[in-house]
PDB file of N, CA, C and O in Angstrom:
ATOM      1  N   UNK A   1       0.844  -1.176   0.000  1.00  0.00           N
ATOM      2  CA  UNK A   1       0.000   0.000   0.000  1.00  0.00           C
ATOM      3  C   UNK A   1       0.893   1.244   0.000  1.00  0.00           C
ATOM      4  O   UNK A   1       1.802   1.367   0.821  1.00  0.00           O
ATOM      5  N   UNK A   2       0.618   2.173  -0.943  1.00  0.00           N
ATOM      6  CA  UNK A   2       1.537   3.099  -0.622  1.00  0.00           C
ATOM      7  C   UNK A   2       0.945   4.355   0.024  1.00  0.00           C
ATOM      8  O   UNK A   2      -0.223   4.694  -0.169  1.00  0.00           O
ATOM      9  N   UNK A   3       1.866   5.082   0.857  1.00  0.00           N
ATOM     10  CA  UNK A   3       1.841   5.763   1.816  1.00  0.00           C
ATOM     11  C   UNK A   3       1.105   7.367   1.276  1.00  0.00           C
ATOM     12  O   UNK A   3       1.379   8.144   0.361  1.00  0.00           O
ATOM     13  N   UNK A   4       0.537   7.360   1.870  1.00  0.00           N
ATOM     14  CA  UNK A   4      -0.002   9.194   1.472  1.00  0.00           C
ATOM     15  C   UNK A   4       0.724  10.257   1.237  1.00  0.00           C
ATOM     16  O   UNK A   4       1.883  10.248   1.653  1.00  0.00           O
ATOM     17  N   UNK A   5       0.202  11.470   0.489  1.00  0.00           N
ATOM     18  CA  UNK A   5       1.152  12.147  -0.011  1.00  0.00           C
ATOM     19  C   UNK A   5       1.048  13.081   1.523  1.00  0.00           C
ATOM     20  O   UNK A   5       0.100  13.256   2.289  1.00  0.00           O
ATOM     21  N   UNK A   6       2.327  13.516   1.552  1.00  0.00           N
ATOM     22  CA  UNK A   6       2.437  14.741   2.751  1.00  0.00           C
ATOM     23  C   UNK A   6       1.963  15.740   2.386  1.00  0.00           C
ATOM     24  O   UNK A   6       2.097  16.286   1.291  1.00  0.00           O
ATOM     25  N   UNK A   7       1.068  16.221   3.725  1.00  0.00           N
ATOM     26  CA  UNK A   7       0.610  17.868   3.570  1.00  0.00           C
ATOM     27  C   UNK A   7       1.092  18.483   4.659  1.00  0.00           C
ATOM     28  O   UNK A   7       1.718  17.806   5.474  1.00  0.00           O
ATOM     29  N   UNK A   8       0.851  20.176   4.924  1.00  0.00           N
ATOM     30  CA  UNK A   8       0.807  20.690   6.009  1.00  0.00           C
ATOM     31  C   UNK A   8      -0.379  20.121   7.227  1.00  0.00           C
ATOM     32  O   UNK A   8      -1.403  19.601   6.784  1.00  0.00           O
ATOM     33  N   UNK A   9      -0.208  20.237   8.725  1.00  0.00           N
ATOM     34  CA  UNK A   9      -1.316  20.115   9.208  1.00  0.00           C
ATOM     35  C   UNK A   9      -0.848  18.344   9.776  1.00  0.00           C
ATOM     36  O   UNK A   9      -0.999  17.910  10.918  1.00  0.00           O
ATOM     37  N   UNK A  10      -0.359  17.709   8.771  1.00  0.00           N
ATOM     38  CA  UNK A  10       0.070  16.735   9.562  1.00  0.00           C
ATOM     39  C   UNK A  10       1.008  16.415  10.567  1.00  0.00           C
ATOM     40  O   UNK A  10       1.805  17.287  10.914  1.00  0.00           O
ATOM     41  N   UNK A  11       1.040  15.037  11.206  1.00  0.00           N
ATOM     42  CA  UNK A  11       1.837  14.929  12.199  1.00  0.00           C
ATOM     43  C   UNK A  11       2.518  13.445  12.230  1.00  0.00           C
ATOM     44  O   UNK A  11       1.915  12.392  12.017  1.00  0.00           O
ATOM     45  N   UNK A  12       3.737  13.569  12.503  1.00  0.00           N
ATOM     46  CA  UNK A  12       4.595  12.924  12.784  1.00  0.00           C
ATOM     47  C   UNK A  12       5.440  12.190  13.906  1.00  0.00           C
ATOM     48  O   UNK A  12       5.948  12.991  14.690  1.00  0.00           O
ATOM     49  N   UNK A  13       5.681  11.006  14.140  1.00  0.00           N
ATOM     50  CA  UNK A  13       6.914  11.042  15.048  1.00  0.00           C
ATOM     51  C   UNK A  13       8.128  10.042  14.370  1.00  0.00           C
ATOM     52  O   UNK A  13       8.039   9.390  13.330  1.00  0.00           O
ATOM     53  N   UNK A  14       9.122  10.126  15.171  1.00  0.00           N
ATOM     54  CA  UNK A  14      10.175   9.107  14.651  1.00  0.00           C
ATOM     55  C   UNK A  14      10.140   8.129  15.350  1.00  0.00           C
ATOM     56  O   UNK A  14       9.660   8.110  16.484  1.00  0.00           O
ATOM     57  N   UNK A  15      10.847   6.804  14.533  1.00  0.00           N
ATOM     58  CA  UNK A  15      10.632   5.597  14.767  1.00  0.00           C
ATOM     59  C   UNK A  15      11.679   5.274  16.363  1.00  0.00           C
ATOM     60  O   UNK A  15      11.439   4.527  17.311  1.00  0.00           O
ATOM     61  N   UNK A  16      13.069   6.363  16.050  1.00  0.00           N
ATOM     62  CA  UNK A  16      14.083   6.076  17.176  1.00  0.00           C
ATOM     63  C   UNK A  16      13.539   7.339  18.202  1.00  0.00           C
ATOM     64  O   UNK A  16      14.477   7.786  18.863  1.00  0.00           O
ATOM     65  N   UNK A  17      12.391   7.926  18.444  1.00  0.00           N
ATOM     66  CA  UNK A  17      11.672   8.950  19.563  1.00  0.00           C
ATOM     67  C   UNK A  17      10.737   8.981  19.722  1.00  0.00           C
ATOM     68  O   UNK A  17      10.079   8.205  19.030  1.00  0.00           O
ATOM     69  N   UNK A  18      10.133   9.676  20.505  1.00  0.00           N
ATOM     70  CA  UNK A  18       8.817   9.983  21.320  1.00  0.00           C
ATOM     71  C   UNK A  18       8.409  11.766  21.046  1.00  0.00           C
ATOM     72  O   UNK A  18       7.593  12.342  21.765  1.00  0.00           O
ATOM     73  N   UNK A  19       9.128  12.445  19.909  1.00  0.00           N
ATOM     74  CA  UNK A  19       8.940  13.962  20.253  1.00  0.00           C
ATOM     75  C   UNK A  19       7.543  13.676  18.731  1.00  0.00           C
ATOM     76  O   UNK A  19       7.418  12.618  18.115  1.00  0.00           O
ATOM     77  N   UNK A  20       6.937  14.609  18.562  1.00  0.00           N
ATOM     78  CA  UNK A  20       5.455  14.551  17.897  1.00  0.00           C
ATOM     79  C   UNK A  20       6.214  16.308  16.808  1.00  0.00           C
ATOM     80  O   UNK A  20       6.513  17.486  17.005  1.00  0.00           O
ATOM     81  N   UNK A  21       6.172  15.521  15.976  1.00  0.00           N
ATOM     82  CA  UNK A  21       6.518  16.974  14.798  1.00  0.00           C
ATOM     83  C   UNK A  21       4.937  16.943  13.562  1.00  0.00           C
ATOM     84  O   UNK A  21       4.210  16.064  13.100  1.00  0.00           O
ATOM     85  N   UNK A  22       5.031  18.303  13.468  1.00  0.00           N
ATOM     86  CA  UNK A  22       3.813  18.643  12.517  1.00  0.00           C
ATOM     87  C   UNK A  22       4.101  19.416  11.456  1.00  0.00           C
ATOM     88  O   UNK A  22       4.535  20.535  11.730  1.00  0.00           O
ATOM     89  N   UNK A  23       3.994  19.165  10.444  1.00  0.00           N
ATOM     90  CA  UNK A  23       4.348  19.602   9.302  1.00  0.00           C
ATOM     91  C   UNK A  23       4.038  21.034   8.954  1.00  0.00           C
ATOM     92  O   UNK A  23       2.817  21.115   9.085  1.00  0.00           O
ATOM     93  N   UNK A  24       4.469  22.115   8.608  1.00  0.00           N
ATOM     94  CA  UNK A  24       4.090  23.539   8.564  1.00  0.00           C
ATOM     95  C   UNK A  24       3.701  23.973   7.059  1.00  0.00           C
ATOM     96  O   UNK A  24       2.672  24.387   6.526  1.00  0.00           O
ATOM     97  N   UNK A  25       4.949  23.696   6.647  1.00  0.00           N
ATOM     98  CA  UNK A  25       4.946  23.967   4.830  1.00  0.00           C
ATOM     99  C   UNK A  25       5.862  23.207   4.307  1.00  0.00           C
ATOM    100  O   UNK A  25       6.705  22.529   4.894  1.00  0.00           O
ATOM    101  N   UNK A  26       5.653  23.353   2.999  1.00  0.00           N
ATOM    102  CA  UNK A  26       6.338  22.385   2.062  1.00  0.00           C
ATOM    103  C   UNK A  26       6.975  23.161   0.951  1.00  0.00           C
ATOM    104  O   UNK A  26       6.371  24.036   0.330  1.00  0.00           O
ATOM    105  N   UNK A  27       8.459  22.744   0.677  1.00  0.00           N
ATOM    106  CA  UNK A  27       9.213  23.262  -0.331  1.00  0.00           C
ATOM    107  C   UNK A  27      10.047  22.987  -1.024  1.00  0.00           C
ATOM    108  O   UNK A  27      10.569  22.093  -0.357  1.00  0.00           O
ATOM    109  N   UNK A  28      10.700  23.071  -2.023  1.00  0.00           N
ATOM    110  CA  UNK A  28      11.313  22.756  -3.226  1.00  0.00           C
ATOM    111  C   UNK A  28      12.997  23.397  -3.319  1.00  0.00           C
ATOM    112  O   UNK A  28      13.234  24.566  -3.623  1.00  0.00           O
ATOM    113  N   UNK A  29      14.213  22.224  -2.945  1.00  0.00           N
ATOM    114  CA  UNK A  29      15.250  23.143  -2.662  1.00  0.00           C
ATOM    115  C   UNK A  29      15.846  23.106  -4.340  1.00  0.00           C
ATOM    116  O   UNK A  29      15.271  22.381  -5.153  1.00  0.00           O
ATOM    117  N   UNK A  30      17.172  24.048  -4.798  1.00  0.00           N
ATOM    118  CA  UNK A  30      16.946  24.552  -5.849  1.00  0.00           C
ATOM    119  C   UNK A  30      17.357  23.314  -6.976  1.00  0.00           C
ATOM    120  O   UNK A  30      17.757  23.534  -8.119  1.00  0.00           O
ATOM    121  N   UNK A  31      17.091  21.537  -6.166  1.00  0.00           N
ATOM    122  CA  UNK A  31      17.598  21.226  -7.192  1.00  0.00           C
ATOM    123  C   UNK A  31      15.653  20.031  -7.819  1.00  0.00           C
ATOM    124  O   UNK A  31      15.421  19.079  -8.565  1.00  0.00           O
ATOM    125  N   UNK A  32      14.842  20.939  -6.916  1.00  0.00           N
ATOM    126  CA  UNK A  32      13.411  20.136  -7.271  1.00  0.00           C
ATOM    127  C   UNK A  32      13.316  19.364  -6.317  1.00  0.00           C
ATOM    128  O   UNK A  32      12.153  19.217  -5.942  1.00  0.00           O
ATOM    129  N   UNK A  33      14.485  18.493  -5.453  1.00  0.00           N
ATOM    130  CA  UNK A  33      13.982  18.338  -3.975  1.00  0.00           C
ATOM    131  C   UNK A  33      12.799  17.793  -3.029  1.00  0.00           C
ATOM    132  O   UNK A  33      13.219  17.217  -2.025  1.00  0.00           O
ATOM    133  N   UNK A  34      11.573  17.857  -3.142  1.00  0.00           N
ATOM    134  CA  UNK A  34      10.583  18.637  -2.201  1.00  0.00           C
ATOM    135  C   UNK A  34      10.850  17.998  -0.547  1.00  0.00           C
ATOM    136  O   UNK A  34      10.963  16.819  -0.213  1.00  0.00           O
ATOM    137  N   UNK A  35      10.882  18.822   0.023  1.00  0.00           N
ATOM    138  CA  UNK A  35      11.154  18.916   1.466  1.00  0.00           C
ATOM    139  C   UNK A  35      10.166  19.602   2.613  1.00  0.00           C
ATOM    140  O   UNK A  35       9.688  20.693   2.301  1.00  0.00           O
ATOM    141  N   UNK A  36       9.766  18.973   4.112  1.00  0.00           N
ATOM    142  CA  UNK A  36       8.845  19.779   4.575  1.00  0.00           C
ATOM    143  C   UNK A  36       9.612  20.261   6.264  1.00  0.00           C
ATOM    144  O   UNK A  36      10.552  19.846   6.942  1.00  0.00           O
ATOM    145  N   UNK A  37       8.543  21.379   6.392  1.00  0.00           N
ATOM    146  CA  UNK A  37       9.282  22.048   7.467  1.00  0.00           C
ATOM    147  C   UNK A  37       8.283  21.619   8.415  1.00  0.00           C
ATOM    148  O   UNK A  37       7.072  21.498   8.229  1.00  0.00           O
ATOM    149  N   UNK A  38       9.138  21.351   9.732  1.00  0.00           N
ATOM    150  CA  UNK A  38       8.597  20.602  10.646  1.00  0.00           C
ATOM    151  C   UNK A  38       8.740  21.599  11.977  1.00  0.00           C
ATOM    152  O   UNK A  38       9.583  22.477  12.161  1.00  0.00           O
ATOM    153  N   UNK A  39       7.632  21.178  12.857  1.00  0.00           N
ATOM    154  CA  UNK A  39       7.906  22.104  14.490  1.00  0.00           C
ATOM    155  C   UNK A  39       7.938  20.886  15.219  1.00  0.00           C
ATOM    156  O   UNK A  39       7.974  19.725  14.813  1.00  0.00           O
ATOM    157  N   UNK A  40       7.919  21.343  16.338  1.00  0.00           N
ATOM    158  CA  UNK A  40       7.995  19.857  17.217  1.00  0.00           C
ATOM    159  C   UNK A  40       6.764  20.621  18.182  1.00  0.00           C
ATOM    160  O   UNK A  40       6.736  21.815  18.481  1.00  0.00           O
ATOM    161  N   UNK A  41       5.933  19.740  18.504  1.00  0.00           N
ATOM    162  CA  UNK A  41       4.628  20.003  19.182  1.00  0.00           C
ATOM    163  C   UNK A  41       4.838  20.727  20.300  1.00  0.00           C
ATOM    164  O   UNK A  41       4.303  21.791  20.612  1.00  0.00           O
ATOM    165  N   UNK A  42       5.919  19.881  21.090  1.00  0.00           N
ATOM    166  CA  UNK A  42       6.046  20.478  22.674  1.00  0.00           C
ATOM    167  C   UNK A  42       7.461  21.456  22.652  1.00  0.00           C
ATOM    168  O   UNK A  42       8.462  21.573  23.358  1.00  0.00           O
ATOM    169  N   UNK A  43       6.989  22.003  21.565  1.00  0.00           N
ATOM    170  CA  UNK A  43       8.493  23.395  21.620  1.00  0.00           C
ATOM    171  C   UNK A  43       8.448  23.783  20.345  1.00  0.00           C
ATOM    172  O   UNK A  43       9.187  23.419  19.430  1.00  0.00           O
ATOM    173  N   UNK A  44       7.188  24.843  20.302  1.00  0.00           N
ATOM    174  CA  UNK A  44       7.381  25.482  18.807  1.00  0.00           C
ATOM    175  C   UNK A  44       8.560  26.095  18.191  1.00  0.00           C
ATOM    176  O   UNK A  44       8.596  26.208  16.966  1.00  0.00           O
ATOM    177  N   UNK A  45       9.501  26.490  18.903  1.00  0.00           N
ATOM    178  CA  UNK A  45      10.934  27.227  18.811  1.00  0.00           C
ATOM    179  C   UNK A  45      11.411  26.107  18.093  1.00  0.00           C
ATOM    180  O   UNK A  45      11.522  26.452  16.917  1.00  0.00           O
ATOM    181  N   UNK A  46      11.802  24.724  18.274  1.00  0.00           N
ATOM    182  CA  UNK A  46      12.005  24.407  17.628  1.00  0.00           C
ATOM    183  C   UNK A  46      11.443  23.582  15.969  1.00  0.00           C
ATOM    184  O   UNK A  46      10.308  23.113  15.885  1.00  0.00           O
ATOM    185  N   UNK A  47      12.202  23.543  15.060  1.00  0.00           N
ATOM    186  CA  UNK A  47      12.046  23.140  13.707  1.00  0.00           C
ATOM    187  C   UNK A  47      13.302  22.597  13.124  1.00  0.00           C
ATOM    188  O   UNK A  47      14.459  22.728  13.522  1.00  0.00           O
ATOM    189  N   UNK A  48      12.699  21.787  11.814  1.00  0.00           N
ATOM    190  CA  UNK A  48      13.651  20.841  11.202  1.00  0.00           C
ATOM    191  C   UNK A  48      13.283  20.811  10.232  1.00  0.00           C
ATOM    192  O   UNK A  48      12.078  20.561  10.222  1.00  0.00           O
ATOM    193  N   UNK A  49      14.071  21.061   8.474  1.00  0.00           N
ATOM    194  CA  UNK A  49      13.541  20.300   7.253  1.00  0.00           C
ATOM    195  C   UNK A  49      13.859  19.103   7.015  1.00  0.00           C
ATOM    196  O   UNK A  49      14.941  18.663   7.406  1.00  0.00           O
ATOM    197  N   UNK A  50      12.999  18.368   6.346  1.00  0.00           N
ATOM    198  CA  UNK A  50      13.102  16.949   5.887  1.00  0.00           C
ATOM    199  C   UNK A  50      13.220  17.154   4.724  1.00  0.00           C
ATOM    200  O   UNK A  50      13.132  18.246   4.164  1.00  0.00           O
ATOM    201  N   UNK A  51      13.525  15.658   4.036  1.00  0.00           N
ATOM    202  CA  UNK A  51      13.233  14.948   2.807  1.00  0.00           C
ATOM    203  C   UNK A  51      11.934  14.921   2.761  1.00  0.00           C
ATOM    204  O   UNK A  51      11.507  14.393   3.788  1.00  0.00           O
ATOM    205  N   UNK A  52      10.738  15.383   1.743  1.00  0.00           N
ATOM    206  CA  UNK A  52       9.655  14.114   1.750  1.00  0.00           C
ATOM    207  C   UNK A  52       9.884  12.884   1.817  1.00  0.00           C
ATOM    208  O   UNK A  52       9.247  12.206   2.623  1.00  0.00           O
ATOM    209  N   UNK A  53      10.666  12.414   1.142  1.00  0.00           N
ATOM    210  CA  UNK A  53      11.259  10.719   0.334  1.00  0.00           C
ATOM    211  C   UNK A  53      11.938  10.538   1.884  1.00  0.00           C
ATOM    212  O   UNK A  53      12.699   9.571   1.924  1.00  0.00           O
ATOM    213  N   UNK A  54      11.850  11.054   2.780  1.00  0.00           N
ATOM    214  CA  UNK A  54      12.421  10.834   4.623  1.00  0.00           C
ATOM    215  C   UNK A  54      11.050  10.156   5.255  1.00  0.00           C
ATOM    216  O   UNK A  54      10.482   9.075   5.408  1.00  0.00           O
ATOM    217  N   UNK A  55      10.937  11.495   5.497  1.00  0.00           N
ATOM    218  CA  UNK A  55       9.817  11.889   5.954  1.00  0.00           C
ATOM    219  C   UNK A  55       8.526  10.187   5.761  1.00  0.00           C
ATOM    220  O   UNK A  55       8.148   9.327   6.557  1.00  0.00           O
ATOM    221  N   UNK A  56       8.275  10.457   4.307  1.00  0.00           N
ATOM    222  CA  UNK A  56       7.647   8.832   4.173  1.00  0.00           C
ATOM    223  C   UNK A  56       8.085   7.230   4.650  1.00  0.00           C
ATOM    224  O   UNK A  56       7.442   6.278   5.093  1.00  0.00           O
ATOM    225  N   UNK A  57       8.996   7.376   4.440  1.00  0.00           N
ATOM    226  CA  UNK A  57      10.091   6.387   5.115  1.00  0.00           C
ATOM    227  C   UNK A  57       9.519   5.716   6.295  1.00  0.00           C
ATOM    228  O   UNK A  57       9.901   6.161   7.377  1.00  0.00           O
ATOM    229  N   UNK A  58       8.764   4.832   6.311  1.00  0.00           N
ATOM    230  CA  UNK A  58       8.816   4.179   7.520  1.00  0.00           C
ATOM    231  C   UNK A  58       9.109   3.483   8.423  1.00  0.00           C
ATOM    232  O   UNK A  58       8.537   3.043   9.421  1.00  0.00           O
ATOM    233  N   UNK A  59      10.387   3.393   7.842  1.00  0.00           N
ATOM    234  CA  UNK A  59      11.706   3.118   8.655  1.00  0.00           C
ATOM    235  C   UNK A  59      12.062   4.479   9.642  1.00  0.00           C
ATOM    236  O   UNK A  59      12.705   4.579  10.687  1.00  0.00           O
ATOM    237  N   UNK A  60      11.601   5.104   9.109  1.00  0.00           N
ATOM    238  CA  UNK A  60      12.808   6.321   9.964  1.00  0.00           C
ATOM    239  C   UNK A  60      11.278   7.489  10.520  1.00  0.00           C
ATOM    240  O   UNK A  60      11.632   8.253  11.419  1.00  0.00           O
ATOM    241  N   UNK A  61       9.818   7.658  10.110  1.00  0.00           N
ATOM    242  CA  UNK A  61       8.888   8.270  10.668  1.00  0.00           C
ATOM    243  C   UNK A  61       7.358   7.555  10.748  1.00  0.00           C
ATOM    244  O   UNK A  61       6.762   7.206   9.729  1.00  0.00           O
ATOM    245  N   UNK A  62       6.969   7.438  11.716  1.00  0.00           N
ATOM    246  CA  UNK A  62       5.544   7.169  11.668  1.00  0.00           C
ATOM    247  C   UNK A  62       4.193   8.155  11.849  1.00  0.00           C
ATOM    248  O   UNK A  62       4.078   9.044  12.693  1.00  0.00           O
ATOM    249  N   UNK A  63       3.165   7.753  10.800  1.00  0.00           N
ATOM    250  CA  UNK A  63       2.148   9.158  10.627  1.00  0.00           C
ATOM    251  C   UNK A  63       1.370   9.223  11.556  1.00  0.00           C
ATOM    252  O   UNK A  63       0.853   8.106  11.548  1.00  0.00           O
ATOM    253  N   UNK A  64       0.652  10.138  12.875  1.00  0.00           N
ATOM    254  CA  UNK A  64      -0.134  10.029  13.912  1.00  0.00           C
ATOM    255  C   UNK A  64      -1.428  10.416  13.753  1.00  0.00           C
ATOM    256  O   UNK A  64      -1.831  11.419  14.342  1.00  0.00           O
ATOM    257  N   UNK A  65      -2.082   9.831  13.108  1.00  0.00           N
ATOM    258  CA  UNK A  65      -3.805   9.655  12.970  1.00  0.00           C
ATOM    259  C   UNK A  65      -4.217  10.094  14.116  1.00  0.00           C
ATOM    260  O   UNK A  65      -3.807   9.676  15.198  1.00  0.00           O
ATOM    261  N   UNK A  66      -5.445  11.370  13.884  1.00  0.00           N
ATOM    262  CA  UNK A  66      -6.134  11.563  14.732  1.00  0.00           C
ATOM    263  C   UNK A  66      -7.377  11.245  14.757  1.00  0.00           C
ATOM    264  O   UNK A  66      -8.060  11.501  15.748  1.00  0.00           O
TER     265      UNK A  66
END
């Protein structure tokens, strides 16, 4: 089955943590790329860009259905 496309609004965690990241926006670095910008729930200060092609990976993130 393949995995859904990423939007903003979603949420995330990693497979090696417990921190809950939510996707903000999505963007294109200059080589076509697409990559999304992430906050972390319990500390908006912080953020991180991904890979999409990461990000889907479910090896390395799982998606948190609400």
């Amino acid at each position: 089955m393949p995995r859904r496309e990423v939007e903003p609004g979603q949420k995330y965690r990693p497979t090696s943590g417990n921190a809950l990241w939510q996707v903000v926006d999505l963007v294109q670095d200059g080589e076509g790329i697409a990559h999304a910008r992430l906050i972390r729930l319990d500390d908006s200060t912080t953020t991180k860009m991904i890979s999409v092609s990461a990000l889907k990976d479910a090896r390395l993130y799982r998606i948190v259905e609400e």
